[in-house]
N, C-alpha and C positions, 0 to 999 in steps of 0.2 A: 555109414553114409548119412550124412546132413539131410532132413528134408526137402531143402530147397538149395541152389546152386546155380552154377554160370556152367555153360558149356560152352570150349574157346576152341577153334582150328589151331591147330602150330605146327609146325613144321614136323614134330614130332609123331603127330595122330591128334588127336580130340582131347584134351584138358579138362577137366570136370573140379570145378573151385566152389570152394565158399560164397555165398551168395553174402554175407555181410563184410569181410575185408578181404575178400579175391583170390585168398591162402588157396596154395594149390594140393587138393587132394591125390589125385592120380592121373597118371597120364595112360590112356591106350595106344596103344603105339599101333601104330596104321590103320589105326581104325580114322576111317572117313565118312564123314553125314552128310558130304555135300560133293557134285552134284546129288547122286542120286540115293547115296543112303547105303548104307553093307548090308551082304547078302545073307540070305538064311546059310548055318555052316561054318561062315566065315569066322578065323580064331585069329588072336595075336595076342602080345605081350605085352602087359601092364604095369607099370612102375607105381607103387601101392604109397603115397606119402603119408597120408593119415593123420597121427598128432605128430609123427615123428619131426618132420621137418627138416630133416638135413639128407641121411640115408635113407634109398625108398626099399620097401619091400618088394621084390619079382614077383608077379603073378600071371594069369593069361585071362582073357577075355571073350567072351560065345556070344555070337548071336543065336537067338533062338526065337520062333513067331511062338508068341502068345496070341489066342484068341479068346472071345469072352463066351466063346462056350468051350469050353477048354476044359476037361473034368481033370487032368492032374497040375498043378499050378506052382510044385514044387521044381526047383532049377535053382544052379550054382552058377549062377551066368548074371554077368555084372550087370 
């Protein structure tokens, strides 16, 4: 993942792109941040573009609440 990026609504779920030419990294699919943001729990499926660029990778996506006193800070969650 790019340090820095655009995050887009679409029809799809939430788009997360390059922040210098808008190249689209991954899509999460149903994932929604607006109105109110997705819930602790909540999973779905992510289409993984990466360098590839044409075929995306399948993969799925967690929310999960981090806090900052939080003593284990390890997680596979996008």
């Amino acid at each position: 993942m790019p340090r820095e990026g655009v995050v887009e609504k679409s029809p799809r779920g939430t788009e997360l792109r390059r922040a210098e030419d808008k190249s689209l990294i991954c899509v999460l699919e149903s994932f929604d941040t607006y109105p109110s943001g997705p819930f602790e729990g909540e999973t779905g499926a992510t289409l993984w573009y990466g360098e590839q660029g044409m075929q995306p990778a399948p993969g799925h996506w967690h929310v999960e609440v981090v806090t900052d006193d939080s003593r284990d800070l390890t997680s596979d969650a996008v």
